[in-house]
BALO-450515 format. One record per atom (N, C-alpha, C): y, z, x; residue in one letter. Coordinates in steps of 0.2 Angstrom, whole numbers, plus 2048, in hexadecimal, padded with zeros to 3 digits. Layout:
REM residues N
YZXA;...
REM end
This chain:
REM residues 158
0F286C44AX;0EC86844DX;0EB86B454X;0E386C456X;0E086F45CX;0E386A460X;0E386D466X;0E386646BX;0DB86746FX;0DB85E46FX;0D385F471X;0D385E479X;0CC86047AX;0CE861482X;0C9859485X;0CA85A488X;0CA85248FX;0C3855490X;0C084F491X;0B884E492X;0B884C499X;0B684E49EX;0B98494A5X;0B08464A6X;0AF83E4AAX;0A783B4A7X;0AB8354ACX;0A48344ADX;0A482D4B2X;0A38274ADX;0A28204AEX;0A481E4A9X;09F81C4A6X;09881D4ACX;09081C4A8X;0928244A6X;0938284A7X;09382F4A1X;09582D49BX;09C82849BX;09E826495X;09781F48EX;09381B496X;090817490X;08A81B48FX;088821491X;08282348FX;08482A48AX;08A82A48AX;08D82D482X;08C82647CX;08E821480X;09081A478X;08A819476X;084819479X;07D81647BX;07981D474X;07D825479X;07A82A474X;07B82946CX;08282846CX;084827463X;08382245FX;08181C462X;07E81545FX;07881945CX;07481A461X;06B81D461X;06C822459X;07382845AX;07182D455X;07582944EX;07982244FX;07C823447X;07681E445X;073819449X;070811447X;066815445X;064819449X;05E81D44BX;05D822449X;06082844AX;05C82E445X;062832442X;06882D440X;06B82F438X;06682B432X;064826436X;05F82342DX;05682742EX;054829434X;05282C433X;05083242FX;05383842FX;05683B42EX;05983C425X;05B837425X;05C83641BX;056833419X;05283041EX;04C82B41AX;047834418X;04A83941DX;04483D41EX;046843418X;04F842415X;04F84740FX;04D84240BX;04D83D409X;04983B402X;04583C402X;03E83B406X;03883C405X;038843403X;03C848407X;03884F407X;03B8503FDX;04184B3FBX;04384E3F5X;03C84B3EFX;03B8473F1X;0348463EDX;02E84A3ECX;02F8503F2X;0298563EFX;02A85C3ECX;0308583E5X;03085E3E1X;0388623E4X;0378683E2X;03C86D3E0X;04086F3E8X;04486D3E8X;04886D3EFX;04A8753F2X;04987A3EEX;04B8803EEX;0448843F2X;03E8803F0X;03A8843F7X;03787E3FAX;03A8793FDX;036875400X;03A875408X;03587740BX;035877412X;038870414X;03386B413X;036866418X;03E864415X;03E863410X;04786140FX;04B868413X;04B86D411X;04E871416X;04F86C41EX;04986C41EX;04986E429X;04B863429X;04B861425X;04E859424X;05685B423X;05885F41EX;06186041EX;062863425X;060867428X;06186B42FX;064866435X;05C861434X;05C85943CX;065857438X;064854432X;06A85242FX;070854432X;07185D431X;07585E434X;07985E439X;07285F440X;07085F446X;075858447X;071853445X;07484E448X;07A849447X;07E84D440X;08484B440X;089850442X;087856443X;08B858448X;08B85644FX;085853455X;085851459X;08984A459X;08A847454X;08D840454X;094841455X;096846451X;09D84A451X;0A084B457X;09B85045CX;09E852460X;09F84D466X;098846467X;09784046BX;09F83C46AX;0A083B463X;0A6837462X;0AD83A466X;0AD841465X;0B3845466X;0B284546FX;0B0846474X;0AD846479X;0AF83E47DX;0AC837478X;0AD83247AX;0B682F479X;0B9833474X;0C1832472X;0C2836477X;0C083C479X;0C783F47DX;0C383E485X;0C0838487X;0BB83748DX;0C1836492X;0C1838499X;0C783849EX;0C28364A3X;0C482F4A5X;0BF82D4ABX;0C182E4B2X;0BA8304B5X;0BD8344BBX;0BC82D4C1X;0C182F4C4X;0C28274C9X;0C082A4D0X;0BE8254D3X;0BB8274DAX;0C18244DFX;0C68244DDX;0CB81F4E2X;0CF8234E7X;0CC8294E7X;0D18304E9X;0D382E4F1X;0D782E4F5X;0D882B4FDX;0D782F500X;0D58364FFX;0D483B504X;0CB83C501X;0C783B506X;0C183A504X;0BD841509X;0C284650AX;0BE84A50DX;0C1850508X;0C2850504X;0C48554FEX;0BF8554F8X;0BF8594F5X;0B985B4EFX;0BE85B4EAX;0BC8544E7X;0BD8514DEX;0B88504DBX;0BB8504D5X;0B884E4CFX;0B58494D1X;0AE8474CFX;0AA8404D1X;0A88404D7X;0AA8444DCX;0A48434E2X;0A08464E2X;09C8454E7X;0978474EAX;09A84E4F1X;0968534EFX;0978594F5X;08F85B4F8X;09085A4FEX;08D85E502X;08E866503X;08A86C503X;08C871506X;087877507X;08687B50DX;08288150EX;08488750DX;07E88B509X;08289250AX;08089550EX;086899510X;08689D517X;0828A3517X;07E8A551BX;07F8A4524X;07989F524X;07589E521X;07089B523X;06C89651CX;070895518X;06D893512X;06C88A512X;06788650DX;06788150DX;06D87D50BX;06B87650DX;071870509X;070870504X;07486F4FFX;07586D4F9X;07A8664F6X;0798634F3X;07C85E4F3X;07E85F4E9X;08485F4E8X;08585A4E2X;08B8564DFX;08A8554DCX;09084F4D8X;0948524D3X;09C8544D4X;09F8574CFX;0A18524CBX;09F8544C4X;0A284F4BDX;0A28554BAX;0A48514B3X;0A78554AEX;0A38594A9X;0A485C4A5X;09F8624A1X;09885D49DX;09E85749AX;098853496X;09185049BX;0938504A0X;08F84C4A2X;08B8514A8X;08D8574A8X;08A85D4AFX;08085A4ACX;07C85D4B2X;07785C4B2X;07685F4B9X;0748654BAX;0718684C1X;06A8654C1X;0668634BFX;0608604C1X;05F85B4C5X;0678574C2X;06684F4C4X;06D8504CBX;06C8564CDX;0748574D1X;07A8554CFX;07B8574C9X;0848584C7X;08585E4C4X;0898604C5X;08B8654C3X;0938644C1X;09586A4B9X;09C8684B9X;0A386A4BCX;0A78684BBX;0AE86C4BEX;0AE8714BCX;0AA8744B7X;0AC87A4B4X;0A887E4B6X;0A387E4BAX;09F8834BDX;0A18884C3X;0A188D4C3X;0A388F4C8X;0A488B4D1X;09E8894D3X;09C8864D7X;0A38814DAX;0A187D4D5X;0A88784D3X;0AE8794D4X;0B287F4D1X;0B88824D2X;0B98854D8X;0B48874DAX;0B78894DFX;0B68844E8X;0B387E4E5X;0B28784EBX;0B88734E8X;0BB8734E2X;0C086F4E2X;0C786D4E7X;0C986A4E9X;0CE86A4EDX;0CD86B4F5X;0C786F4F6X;0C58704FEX;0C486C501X;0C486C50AX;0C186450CX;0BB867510X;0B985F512X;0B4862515X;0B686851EX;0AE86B51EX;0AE86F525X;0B3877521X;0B687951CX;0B787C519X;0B1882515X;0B588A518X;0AE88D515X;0B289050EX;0AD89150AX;0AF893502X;0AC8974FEX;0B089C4FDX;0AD8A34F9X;0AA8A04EFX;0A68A04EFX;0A489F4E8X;0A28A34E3X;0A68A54E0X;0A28AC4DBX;09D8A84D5X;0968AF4D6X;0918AB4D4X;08F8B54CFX;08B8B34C8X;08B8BB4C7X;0868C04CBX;0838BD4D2X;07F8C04D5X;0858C54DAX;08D8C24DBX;08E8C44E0X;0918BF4E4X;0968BD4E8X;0998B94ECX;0948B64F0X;0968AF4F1X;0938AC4F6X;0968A54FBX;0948A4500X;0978A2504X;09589D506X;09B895505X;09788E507X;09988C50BX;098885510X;09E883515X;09B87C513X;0A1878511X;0A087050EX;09E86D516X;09A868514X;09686451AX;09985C519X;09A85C513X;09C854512X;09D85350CX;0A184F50BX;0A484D504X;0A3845504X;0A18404FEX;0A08384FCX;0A38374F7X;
REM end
């Protein structure tokens, strides 16, 4: 048997996976079936467009249920209780500029399920990340990016 890997998620990362899988099993798994019977009522299923691209959603969205399920079983909630609060963990909030002259950037490392660079999160598994974890703050850090090394110096950690 595989061994499955650790989901690390805040614990809103956790309810808005429970909140995703209700929507896709209650919402558009009956959709979705309501949309292969209709399409088997136009006749010969062998050239018929919409049943095809209706089995495909079908697929689509029992595989994502699949994977939401597995993700919310092996969920590892990240705890903000760490005591040294000028260190770069899971679940804070980082400050940092790139050198010599670059802007601030601010984001929040979480887990891979829940990364979002739009929304400022980014995962542990992102370069960025790896290489801020463990540092403290007023600390400078070489981060390999494919453009080429680059250089931050953390400003503040929450």
């Amino acid at each position: 048997m595989a061994i499955e890997k650790s989901y690390y998620m805040t614990e809103e990362g956790k309810e808005k996976l429970v909140k995703e899988l209700e929507h896709l099993k209650t919402v558009r798994r009956p959709e979705v079936v309501e949309r292969i019977k209709v399409a088997r009522d136009f006749g010969d299923l062998s050239e018929n467009s919409e049943y095809d691209s209706a089995k495909d959603e079908q697929a689509f969205v029992e595989s994502r249920i699949a994977q939401v399920e597995m993700m919310i079983r092996n969920a590892v909630i990240i705890e903000n209780d760490q005591a040294d609060s000028n260190i770069v963990a899971l679940g804070k909030t980082v400050t940092f500029k790139e050198l010599p002259d670059g802007e601030e950037e601010e984001y929040i490392i979480v887990g891979s399920a829940e990364a979002d660079p739009f929304e400022g999160k980014i995962s542990n598994d992102s370069p960025i990340a790896k290489s801020l974890m463990g540092c403290e703050v007023g600390q400078q850090v070489n981060v390999p990016t494919p453009g080429g090394e680059m250089s931050v110096k953390i400003l503040n950690v929450k």
